[in-house]
N, CA, C and O atoms as a GROMACS GRO file, in nm:
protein
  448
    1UNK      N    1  13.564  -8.703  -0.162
    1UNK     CA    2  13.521  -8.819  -0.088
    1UNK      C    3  13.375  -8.851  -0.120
    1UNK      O    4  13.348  -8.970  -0.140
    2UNK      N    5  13.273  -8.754  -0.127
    2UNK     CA    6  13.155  -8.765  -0.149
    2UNK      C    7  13.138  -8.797  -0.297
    2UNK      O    8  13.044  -8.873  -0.320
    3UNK      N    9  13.201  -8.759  -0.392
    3UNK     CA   10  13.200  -8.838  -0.515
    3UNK      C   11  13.243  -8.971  -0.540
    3UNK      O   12  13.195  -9.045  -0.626
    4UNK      N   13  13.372  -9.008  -0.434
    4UNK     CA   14  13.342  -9.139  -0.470
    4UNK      C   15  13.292  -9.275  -0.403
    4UNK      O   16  13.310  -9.395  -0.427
    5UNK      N   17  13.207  -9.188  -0.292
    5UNK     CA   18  13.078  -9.263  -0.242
    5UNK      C   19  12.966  -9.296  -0.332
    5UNK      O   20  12.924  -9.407  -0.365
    6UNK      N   21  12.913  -9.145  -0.375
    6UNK     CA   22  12.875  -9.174  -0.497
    6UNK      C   23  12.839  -9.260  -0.630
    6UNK      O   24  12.730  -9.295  -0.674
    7UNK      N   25  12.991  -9.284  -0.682
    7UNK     CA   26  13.031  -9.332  -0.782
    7UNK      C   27  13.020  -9.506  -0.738
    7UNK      O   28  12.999  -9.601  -0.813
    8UNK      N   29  13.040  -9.505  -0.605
    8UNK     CA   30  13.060  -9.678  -0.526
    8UNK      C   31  12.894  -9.690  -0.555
    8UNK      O   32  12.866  -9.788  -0.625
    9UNK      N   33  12.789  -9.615  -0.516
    9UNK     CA   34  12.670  -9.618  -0.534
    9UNK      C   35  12.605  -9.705  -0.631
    9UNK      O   36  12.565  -9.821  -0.632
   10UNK      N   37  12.612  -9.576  -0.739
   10UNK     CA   38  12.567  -9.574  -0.899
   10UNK      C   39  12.690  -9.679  -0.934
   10UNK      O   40  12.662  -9.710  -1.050
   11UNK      N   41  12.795  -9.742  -0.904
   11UNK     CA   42  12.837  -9.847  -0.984
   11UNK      C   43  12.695  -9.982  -0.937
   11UNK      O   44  12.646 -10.046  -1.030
   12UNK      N   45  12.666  -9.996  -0.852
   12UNK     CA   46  12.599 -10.136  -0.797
   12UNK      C   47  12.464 -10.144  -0.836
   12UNK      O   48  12.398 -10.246  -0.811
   13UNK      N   49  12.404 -10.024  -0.910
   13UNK     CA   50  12.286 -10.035  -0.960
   13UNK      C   51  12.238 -10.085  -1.093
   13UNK      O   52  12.119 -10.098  -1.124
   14UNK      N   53  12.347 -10.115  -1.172
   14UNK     CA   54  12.308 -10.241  -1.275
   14UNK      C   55  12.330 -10.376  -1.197
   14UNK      O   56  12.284 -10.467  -1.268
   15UNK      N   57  12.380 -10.425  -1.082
   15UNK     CA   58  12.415 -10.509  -1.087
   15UNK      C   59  12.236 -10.606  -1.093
   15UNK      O   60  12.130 -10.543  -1.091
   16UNK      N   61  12.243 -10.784  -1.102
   16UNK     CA   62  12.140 -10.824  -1.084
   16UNK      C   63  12.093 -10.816  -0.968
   16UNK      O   64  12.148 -10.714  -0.927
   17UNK      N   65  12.013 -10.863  -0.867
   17UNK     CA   66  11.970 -10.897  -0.758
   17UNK      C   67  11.980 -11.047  -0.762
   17UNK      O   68  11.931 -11.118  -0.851
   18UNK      N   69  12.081 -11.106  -0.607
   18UNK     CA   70  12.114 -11.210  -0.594
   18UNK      C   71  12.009 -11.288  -0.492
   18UNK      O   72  11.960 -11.257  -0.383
   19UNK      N   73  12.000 -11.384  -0.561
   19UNK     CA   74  11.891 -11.464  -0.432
   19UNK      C   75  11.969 -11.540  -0.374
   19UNK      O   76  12.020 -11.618  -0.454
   20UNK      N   77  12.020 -11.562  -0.216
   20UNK     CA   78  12.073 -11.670  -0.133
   20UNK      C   79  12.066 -11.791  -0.174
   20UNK      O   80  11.949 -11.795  -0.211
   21UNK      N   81  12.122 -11.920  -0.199
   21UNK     CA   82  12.087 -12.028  -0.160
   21UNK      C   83  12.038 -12.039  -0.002
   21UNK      O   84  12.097 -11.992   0.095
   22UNK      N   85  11.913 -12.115  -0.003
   22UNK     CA   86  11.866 -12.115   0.149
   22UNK      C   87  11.963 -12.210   0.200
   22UNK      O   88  12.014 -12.287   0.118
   23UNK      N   89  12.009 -12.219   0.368
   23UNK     CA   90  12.114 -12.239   0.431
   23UNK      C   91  12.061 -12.417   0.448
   23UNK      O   92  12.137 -12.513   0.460
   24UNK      N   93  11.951 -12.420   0.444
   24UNK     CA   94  11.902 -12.560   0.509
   24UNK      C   95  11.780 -12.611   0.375
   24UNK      O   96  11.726 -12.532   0.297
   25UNK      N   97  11.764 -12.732   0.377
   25UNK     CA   98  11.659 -12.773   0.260
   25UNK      C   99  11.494 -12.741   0.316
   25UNK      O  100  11.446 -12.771   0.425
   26UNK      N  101  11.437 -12.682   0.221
   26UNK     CA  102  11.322 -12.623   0.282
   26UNK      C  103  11.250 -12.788   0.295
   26UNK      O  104  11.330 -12.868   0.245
   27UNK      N  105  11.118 -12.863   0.351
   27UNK     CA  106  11.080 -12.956   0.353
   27UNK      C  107  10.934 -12.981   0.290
   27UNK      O  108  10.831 -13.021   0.344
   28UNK      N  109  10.967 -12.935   0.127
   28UNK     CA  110  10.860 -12.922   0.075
   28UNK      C  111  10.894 -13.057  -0.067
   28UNK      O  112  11.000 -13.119  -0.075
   29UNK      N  113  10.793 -13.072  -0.148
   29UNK     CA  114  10.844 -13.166  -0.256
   29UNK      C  115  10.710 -13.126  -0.417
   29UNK      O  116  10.588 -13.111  -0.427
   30UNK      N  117  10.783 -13.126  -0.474
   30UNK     CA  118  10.718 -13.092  -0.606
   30UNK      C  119  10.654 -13.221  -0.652
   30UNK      O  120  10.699 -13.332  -0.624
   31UNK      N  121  10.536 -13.198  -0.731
   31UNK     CA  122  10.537 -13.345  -0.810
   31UNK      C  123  10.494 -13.292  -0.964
   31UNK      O  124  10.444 -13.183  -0.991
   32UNK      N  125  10.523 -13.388  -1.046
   32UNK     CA  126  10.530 -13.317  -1.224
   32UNK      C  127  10.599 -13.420  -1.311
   32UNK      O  128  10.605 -13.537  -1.273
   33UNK      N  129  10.650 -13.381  -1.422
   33UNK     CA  130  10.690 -13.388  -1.567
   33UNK      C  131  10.800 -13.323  -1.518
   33UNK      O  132  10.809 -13.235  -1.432
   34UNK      N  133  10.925 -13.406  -1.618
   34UNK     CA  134  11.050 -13.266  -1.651
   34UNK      C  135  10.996 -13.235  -1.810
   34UNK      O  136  10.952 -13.316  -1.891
   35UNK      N  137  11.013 -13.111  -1.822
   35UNK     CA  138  11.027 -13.042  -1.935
   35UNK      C  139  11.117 -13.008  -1.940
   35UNK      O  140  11.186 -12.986  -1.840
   36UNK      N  141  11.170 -12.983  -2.117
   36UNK     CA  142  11.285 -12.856  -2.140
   36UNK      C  143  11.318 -12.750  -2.130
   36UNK      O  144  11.317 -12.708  -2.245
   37UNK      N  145  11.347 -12.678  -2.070
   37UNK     CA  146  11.354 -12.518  -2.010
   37UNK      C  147  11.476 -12.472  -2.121
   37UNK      O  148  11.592 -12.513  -2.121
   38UNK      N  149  11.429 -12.400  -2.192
   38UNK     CA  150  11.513 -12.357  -2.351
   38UNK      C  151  11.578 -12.475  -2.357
   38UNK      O  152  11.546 -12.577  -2.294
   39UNK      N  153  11.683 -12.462  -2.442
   39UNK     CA  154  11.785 -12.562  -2.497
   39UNK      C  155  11.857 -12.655  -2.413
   39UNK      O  156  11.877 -12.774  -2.438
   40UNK      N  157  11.889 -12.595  -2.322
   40UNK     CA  158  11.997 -12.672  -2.210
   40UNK      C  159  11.937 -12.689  -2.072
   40UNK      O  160  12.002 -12.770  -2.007
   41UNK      N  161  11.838 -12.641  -2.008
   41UNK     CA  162  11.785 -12.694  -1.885
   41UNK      C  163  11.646 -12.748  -1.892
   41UNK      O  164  11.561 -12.754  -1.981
   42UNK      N  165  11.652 -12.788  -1.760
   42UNK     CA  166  11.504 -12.951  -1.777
   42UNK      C  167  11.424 -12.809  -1.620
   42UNK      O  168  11.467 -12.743  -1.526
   43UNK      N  169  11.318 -12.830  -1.676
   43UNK     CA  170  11.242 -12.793  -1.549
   43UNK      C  171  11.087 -12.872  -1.477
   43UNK      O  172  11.095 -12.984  -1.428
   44UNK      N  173  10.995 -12.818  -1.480
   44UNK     CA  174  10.939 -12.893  -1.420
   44UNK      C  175  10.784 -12.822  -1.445
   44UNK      O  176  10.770 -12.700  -1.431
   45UNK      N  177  10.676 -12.907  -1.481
   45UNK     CA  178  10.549 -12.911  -1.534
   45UNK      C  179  10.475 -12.976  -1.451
   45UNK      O  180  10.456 -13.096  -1.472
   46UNK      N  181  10.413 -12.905  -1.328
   46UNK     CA  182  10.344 -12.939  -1.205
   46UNK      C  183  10.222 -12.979  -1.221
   46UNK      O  184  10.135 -12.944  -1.300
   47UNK      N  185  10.224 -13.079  -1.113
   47UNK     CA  186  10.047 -13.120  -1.135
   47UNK      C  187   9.984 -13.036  -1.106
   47UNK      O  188   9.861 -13.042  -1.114
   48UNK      N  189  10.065 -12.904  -1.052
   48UNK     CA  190   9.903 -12.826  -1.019
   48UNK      C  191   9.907 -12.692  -1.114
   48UNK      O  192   9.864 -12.585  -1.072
   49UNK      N  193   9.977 -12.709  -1.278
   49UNK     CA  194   9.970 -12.675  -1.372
   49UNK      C  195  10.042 -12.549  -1.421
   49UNK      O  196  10.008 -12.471  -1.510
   50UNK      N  197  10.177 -12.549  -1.323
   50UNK     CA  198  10.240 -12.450  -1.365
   50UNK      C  199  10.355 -12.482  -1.370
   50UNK      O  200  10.393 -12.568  -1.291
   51UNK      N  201  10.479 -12.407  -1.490
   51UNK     CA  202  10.597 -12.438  -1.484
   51UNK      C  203  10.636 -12.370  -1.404
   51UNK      O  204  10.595 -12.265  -1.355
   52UNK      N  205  10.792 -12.482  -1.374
   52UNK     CA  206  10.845 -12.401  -1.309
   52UNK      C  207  11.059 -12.461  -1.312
   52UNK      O  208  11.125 -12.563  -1.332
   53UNK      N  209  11.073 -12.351  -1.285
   53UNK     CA  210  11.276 -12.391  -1.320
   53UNK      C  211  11.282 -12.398  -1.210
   53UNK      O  212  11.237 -12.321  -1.125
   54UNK      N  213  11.365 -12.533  -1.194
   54UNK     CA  214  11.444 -12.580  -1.143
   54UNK      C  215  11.629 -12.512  -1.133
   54UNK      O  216  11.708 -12.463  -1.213
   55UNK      N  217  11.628 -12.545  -0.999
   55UNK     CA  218  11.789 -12.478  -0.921
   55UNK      C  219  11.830 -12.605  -0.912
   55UNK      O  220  11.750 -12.676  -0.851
   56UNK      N  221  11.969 -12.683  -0.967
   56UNK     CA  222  11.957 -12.801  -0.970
   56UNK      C  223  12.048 -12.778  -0.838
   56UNK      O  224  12.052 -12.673  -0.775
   57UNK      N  225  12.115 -12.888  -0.809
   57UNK     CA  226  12.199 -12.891  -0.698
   57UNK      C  227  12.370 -12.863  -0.773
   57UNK      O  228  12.379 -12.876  -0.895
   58UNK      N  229  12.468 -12.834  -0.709
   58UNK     CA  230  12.603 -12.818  -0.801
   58UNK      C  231  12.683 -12.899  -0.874
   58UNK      O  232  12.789 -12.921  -0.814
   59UNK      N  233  12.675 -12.953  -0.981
   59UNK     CA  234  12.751 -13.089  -0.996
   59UNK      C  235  12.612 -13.149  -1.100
   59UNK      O  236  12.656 -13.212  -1.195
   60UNK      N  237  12.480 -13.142  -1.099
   60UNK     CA  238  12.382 -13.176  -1.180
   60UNK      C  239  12.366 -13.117  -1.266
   60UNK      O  240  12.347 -12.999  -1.238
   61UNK      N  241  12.362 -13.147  -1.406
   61UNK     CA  242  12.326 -13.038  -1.507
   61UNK      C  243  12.208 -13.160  -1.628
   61UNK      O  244  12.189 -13.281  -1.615
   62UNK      N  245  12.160 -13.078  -1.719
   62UNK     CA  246  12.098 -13.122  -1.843
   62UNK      C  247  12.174 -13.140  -1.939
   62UNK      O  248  12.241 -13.048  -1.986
   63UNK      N  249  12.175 -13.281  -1.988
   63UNK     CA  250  12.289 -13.302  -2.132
   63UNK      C  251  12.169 -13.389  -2.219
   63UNK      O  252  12.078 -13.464  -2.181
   64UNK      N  253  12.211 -13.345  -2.350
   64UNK     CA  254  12.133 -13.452  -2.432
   64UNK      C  255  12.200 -13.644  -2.414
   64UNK      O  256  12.320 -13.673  -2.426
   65UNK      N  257  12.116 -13.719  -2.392
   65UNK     CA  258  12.156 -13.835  -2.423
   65UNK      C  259  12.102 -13.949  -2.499
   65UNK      O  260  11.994 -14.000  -2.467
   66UNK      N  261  12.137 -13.970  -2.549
   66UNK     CA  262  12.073 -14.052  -2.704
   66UNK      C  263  11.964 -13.964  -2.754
   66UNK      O  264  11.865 -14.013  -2.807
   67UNK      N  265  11.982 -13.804  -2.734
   67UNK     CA  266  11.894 -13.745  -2.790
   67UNK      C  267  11.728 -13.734  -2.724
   67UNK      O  268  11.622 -13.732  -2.786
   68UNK      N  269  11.751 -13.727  -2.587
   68UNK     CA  270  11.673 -13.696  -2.453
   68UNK      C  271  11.759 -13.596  -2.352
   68UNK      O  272  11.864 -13.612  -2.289
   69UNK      N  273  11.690 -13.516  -2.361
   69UNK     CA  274  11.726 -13.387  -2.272
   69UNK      C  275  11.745 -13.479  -2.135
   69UNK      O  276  11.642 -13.513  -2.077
   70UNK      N  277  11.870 -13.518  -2.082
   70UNK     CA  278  11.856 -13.612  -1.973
   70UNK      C  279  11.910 -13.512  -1.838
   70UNK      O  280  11.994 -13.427  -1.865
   71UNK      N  281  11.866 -13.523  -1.705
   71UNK     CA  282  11.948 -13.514  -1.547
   71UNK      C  283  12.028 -13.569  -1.581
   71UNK      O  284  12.005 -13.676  -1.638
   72UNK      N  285  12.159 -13.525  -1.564
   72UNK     CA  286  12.273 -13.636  -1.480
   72UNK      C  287  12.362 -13.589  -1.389
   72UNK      O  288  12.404 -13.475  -1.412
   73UNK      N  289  12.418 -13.662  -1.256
   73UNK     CA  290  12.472 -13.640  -1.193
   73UNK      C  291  12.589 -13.603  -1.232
   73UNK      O  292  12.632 -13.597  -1.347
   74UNK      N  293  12.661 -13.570  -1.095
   74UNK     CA  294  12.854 -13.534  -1.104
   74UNK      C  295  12.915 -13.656  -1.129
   74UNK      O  296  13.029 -13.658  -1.083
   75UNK      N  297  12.877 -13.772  -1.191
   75UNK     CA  298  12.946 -13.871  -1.212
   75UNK      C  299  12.900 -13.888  -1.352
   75UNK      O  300  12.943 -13.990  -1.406
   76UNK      N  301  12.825 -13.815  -1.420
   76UNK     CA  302  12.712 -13.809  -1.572
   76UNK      C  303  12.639 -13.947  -1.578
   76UNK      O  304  12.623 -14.007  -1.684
   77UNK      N  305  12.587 -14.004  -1.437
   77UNK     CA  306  12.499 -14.119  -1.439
   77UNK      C  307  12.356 -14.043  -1.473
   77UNK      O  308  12.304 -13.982  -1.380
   78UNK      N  309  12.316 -14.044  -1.550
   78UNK     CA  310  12.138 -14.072  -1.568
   78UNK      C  311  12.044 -13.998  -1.451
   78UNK      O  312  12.111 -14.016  -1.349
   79UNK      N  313  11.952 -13.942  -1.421
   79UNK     CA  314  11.883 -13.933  -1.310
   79UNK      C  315  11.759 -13.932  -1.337
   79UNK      O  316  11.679 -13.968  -1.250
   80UNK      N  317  11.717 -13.891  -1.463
   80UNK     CA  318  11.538 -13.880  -1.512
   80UNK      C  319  11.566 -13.814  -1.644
   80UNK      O  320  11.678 -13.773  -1.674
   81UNK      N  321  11.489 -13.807  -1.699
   81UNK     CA  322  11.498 -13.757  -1.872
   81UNK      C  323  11.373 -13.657  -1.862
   81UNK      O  324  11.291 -13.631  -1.774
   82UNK      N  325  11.396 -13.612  -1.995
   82UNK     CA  326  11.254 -13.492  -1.980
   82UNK      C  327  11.142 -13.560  -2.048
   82UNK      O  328  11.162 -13.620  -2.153
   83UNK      N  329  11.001 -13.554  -1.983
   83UNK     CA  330  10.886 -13.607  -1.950
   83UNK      C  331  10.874 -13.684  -1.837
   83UNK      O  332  10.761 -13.688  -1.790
   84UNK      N  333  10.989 -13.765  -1.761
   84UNK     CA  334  10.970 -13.860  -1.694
   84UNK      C  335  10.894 -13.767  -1.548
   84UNK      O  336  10.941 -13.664  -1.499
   85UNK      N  337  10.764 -13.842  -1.504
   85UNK     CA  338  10.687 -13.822  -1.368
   85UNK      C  339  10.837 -13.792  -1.259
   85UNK      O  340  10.940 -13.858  -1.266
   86UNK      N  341  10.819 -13.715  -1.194
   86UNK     CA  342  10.933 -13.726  -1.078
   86UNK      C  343  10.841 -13.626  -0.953
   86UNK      O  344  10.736 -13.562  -0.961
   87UNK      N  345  10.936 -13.650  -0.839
   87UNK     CA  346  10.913 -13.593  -0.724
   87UNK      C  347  11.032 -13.481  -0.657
   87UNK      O  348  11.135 -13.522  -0.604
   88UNK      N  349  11.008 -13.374  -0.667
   88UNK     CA  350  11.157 -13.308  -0.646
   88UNK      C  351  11.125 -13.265  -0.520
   88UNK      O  352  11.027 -13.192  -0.504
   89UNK      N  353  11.225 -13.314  -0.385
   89UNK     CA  354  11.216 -13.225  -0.243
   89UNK      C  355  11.313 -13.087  -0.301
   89UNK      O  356  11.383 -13.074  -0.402
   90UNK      N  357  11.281 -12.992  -0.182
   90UNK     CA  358  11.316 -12.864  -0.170
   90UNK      C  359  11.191 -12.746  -0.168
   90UNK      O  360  11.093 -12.753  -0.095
   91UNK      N  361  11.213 -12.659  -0.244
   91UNK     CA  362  11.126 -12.569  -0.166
   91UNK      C  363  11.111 -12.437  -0.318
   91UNK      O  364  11.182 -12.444  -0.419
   92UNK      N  365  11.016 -12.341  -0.296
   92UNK     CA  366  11.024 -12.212  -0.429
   92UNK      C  367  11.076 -12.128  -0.366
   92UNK      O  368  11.013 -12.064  -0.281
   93UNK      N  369  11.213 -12.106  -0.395
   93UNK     CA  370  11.283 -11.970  -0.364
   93UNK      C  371  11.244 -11.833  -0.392
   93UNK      O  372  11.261 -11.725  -0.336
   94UNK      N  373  11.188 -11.871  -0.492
   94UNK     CA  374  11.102 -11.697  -0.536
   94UNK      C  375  11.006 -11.764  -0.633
   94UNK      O  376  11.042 -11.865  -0.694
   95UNK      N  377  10.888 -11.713  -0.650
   95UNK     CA  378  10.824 -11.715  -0.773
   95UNK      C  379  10.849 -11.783  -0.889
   95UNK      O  380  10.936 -11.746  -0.968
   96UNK      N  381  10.760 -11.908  -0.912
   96UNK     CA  382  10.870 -11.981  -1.024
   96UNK      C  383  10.992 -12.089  -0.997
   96UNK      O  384  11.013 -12.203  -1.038
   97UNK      N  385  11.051 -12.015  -0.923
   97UNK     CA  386  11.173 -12.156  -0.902
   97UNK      C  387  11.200 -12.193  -0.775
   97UNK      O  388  11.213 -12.129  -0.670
   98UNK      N  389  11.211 -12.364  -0.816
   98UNK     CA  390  11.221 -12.454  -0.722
   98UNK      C  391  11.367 -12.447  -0.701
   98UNK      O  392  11.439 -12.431  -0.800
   99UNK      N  393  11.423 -12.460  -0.574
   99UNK     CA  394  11.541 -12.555  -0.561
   99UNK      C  395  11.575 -12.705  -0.471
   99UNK      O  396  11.556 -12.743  -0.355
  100UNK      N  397  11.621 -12.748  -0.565
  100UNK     CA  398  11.609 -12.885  -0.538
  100UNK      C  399  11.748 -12.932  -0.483
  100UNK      O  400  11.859 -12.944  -0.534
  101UNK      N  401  11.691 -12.958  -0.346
  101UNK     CA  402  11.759 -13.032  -0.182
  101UNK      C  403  11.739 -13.142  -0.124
  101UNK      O  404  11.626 -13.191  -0.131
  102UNK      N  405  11.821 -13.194  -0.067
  102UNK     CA  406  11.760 -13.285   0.020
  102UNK      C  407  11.800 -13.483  -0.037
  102UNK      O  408  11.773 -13.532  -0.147
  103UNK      N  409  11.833 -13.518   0.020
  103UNK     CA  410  11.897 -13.686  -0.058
  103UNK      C  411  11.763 -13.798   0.001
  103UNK      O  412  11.737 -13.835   0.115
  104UNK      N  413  11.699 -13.828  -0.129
  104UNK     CA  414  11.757 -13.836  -0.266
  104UNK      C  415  11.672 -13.717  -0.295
  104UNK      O  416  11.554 -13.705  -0.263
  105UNK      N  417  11.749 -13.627  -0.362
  105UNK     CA  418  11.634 -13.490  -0.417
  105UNK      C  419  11.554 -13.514  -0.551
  105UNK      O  420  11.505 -13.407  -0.588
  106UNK      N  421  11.524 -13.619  -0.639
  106UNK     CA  422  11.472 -13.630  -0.699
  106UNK      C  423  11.402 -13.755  -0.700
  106UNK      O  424  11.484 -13.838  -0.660
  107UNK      N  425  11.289 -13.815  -0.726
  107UNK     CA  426  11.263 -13.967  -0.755
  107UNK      C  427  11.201 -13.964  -0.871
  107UNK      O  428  11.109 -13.884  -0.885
  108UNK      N  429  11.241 -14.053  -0.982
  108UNK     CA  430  11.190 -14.090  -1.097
  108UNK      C  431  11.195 -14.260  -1.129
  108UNK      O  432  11.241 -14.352  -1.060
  109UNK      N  433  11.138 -14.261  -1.241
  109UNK     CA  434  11.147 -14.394  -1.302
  109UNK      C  435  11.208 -14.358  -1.428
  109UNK      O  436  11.167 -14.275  -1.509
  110UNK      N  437  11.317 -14.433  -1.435
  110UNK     CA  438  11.415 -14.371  -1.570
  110UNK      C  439  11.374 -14.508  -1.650
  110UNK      O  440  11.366 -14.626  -1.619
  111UNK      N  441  11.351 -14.431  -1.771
  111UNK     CA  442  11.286 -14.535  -1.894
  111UNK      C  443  11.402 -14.497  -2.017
  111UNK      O  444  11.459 -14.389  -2.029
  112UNK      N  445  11.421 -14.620  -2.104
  112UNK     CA  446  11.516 -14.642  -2.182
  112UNK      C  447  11.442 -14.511  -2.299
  112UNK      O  448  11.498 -14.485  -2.406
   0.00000   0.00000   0.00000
């Protein structure tokens, strides 16, 4: 029995450490640049000079479009491209990353 308490133990210690989604939108708002966060995600280049990744909401992801790392929604409408100025509500879940809550959770000016 004590071994395979044990064994239940030492299995869970590679696992990662999970951060919650917070239950409610924190009532904070970023302001910045999107940047490219490696190849496939857009993050965010703060005015007060630090990056930082973005938690998008479920259904939002980064796709290239006409060859602009673009936001687009669960419908693949457009939301901001990377460089565009934006305002993201939500809050820093840990160090570094924002998650972004709250309607409308982003404001930009989307340029052709």
């Amino acid at each position: 029995m004590a071994a395979v308490a044990l064994l239940a133990l030492l299995g869970g210690c590679d696992a990662e450490p999970v951060t919650p989604a917070p239950t409610h939108c924190p009532a904070a708002t970023i302001h910045g640049v999107l940047e490219p966060l490696g190849s496939e995600g857009l993050g965010v280049f703060g005015d007060d000079s630090r990056h930082v990744e973005v938690d998008w909401p479920d259904g939002y992801r980064a796709i290239d479009v006409g060859g602009r790392l673009s936001l687009v929604d669960p419908g693949g409408h457009v939301i901001a491209v990377s460089g565009s100025p934006v305002r993201i509500r939500g809050g820093e879940i840990r160090p570094g990353t924002w998650v972004a809550c709250g309607e409308p959770f982003v404001e930009s000016i989307v340029s052709g």
